[in-house]
N, C-alpha and C positions, 0 to 999 in steps of 0.2 A: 445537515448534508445527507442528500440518500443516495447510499451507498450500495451496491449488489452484493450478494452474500459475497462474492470470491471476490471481488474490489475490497470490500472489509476485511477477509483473511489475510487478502493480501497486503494491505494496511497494517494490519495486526505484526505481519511477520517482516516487512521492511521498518518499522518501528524497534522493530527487535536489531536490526542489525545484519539482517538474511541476508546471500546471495540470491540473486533469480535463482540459477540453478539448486541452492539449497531450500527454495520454498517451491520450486518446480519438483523438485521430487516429494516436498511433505504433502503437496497440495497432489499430488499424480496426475500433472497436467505437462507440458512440455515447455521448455522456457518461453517462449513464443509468445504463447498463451502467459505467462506470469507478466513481460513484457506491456502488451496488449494492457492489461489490467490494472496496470501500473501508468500508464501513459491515460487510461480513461479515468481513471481517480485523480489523477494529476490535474486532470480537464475540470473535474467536475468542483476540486478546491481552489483553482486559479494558482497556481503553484506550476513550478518550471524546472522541478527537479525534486530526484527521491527525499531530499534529507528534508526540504523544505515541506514535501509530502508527510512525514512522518512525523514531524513537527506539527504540521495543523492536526491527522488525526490525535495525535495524543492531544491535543488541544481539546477538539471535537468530545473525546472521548472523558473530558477532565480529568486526563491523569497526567497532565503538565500546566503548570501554571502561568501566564503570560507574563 
């Protein structure tokens, strides 16, 4: 899956368990924007929601086992 640097941060940090707001202010973007990046990553795994988003990158990532 190719991922854009801030799609993969932002990956990284809804994986964790983030609010928008709280990876909009780590990332120094506005929630908007975390939004945004969160809905185009979502696109790009066929996936229809965050939890399901986080699931495949950790997938992606091997650091979840199916």
């Amino acid at each position: 899956m190719e991922l854009s640097k801030r799609q993969e941060e932002v990956c990284e940090y809804v994986s964790q368990g983030l609010t928008d707001k709280e990876i909009s202010d780590l990332m120094g973007v506005t929630v908007t924007a975390v939004k945004l990046y969160i809905v185009n990553a979502r696109k790009k795994f066929g996936v229809s929601n965050r939890t399901a988003l986080a699931i495949k990158y950790l997938e992606e990532k091997g650091k979840l086992v199916k």
